[in-house]
C-alpha positions in Angstrom: 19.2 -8.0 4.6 18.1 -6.2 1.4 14.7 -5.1 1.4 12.4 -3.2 -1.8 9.2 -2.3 -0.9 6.6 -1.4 -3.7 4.3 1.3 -2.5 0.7 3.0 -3.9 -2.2 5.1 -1.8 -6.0 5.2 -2.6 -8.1 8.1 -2.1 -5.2 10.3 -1.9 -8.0 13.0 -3.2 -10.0 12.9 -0.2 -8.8 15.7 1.2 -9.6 18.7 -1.9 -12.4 16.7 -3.1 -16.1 17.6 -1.5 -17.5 15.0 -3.8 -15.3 12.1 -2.9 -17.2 9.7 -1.0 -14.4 8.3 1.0 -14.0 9.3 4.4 -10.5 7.9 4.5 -7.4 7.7 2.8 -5.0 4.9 2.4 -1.1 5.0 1.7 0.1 0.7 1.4 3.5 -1.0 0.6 4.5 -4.6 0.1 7.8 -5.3 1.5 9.9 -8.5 -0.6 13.2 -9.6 0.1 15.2 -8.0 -2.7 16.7 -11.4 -4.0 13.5 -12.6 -4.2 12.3 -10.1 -6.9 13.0 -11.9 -10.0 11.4 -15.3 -8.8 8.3 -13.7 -7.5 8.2 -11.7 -10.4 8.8 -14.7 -13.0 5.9 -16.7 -10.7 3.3 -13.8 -11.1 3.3 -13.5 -14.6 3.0 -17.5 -14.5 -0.1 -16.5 -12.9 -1.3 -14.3 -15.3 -0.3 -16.9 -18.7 -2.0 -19.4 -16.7 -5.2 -17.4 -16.9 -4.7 -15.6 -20.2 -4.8 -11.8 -18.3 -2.2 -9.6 -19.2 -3.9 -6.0 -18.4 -2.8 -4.2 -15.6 -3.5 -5.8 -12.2 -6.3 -3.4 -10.0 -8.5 -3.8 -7.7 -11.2 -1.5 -9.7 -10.9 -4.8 -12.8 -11.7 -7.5 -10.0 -14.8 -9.0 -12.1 -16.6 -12.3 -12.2 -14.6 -13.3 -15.7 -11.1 -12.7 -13.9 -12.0 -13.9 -9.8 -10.3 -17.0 -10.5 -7.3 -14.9 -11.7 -7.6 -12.6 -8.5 -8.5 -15.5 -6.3 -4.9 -16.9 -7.2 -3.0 -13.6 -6.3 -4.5 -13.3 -3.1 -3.3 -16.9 -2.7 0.0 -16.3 -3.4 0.4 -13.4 -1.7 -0.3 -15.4 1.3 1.5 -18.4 0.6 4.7 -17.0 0.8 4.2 -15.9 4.2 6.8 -13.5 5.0 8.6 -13.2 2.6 6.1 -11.3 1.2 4.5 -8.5 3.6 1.8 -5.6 3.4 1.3 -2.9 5.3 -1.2 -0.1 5.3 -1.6 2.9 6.9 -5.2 4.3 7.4 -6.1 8.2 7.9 -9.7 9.5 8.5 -10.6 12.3 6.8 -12.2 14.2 9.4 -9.7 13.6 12.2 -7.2 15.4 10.0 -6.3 19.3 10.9 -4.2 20.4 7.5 -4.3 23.7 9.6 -2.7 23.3 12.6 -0.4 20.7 12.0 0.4 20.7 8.0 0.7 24.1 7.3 -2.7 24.2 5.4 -0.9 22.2 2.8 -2.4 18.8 1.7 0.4 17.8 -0.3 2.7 18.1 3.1 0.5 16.2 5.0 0.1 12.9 2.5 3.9 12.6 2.2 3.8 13.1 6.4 1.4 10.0 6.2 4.2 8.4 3.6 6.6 8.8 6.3 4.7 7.3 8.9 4.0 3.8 6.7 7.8 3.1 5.9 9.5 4.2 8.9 8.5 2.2 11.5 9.1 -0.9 9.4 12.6 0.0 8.4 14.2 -2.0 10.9 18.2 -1.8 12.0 21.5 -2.8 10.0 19.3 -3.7 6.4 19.2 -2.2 3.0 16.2 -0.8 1.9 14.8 0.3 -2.3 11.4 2.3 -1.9 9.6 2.8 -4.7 6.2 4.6 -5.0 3.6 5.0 -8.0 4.6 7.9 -10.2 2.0 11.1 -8.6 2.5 15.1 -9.8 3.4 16.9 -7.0 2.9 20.5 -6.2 6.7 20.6 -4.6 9.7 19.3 -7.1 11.1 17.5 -4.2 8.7 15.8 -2.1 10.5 12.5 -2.9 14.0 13.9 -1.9 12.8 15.2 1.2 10.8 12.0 2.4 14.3 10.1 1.5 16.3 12.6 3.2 14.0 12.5 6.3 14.0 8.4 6.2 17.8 8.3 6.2 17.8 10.9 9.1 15.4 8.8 11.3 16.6 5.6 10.9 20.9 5.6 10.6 21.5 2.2 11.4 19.4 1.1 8.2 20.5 2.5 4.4 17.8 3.6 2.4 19.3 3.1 -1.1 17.2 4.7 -4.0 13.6 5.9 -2.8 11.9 6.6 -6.7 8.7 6.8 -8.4 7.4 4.0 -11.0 4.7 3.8 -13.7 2.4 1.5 -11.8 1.2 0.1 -15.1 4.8 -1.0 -15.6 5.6 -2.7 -12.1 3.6 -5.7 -11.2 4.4 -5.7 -6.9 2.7 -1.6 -7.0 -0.1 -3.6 -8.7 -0.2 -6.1 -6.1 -0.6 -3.3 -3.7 -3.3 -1.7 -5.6 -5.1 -4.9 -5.5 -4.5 -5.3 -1.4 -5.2 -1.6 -0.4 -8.5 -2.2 -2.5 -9.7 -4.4 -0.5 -8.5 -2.3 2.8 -10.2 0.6 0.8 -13.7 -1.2 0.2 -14.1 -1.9 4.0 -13.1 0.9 5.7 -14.9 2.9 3.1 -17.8 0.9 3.4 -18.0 0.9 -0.3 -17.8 -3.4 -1.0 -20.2 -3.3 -4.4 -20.4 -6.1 -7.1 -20.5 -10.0 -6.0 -16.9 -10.7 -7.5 -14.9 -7.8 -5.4 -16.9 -9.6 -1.9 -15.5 -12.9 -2.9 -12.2 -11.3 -3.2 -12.9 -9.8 0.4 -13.7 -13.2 1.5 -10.6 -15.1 0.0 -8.3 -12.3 2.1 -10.4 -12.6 5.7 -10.7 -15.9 5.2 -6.5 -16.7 4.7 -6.2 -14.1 7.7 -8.8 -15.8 9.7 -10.4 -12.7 11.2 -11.7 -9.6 9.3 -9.9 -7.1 7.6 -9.2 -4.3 10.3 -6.9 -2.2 12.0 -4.2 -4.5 14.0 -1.3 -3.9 16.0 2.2 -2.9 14.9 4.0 -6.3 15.5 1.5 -8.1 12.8 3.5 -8.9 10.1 1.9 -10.5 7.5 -1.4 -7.7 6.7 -0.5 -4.8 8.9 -3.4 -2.3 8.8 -2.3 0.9 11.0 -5.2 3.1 11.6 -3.5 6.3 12.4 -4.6 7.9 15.9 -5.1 11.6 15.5 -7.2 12.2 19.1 -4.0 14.5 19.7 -4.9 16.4 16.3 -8.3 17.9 17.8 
């Protein structure tokens, strides 16, 4: 099968920031079936003519004129089941030695935690399109290098193109803004403003349990809380 998965982070800053008031960081992708783009697509922006909101879907513009809006996203992302999938994957800040095992190099270490979110859901024999929001990066080739290492790791699987988008531009790295928001607000602690709880509410209630670290099998809202015990 042909896969693309559409991939953004949130607090990416959390580790050369001593104001940030995250204590964790979060790199998320939302796996589609590639044939299924254009319909998914085409039914999104139905959403969004339906509702009359064209601006860029985030979940810092979840607000009490656009909940119905956001409500219906989070609907549809969950009423297509599998065929449309997220996954996060959840570092804490101060669990992280950049030292010992990142060569004091931050920049290393987030694409490490890149690796770690697609690989172990690029499964044998399919094709896969990666594409990540456009980020400046230190190193030229970050991007080539996390392909190249992909492709080495998994050789049953093709990893076609892995590329950088304009988020603004791509409506599935929106969606994944909007769903590694919410992941965001609770692990962070930081759930402010009585629209973005309802928007909370909508996701634990079509999971049926709160949002929270789960196990690798689940498929649907995988939340993989990385364990760095070994790290200390």
């Amino acid at each position: 099968m042909r896969f693309e998965i559409y991939c953004d982070e949130s607090c990416q800053d959390v580790f050369t920031s001593q104001h940030t008031k995250c204590q964790h960081m979060f790199i998320g992708g939302l796996w589609l079936p590639a044939e299924k783009r254009k319909i998914f697509k085409t039914e999104l922006n139905s959403i969004r003519d339906k509702h009359k909101v064209f601006s860029e879907i985030k979940w810092n513009k979840v607000s009490a004129t656009k909940l119905n809006f956001y409500t219906d996203l989070i609907n549809y992302f969950f009423d297509k089941n599998d065929d449309l999938r997220f996954r996060c994957v959840v570092v804490e800040k101060s669990k992280v030695d950049l030292i010992k095992y990142h060569d004091s190099d931050v920049e290393l270490g987030f694409y490490k935690f890149y690796y770690q979110l697609l690989h172990h859901w690029i499964l044998d024999f399919n094709e896969y399109a990666i594409y990540l929001d456009i980020k400046t990066s230190r190193v030229k080739n970050r991007l080539k290098v996390l392909h190249q290492c992909l492709e080495n790791a998994n050789l049953s699987s093709e990893i076609r193109i892995l590329q950088a988008l304009p988020s603004h531009e791509n409506i599935f790295i929106q969606m994944t803004d909007l769903l590694l928001g919410a992941v965001n607000a609770k692990f962070n602690d930081q759930i402010s403003g009585k629209s973005k709880k309802k928007i909370l509410e909508a996701i634990e209630n079509r999971l049926s349990h709160k949002i929270t670290a789960t196990s690798k099998g689940y498929t649907k809202f995988n939340v993989f809380k990385i364990d760095l015990a070994g790290e200390k």
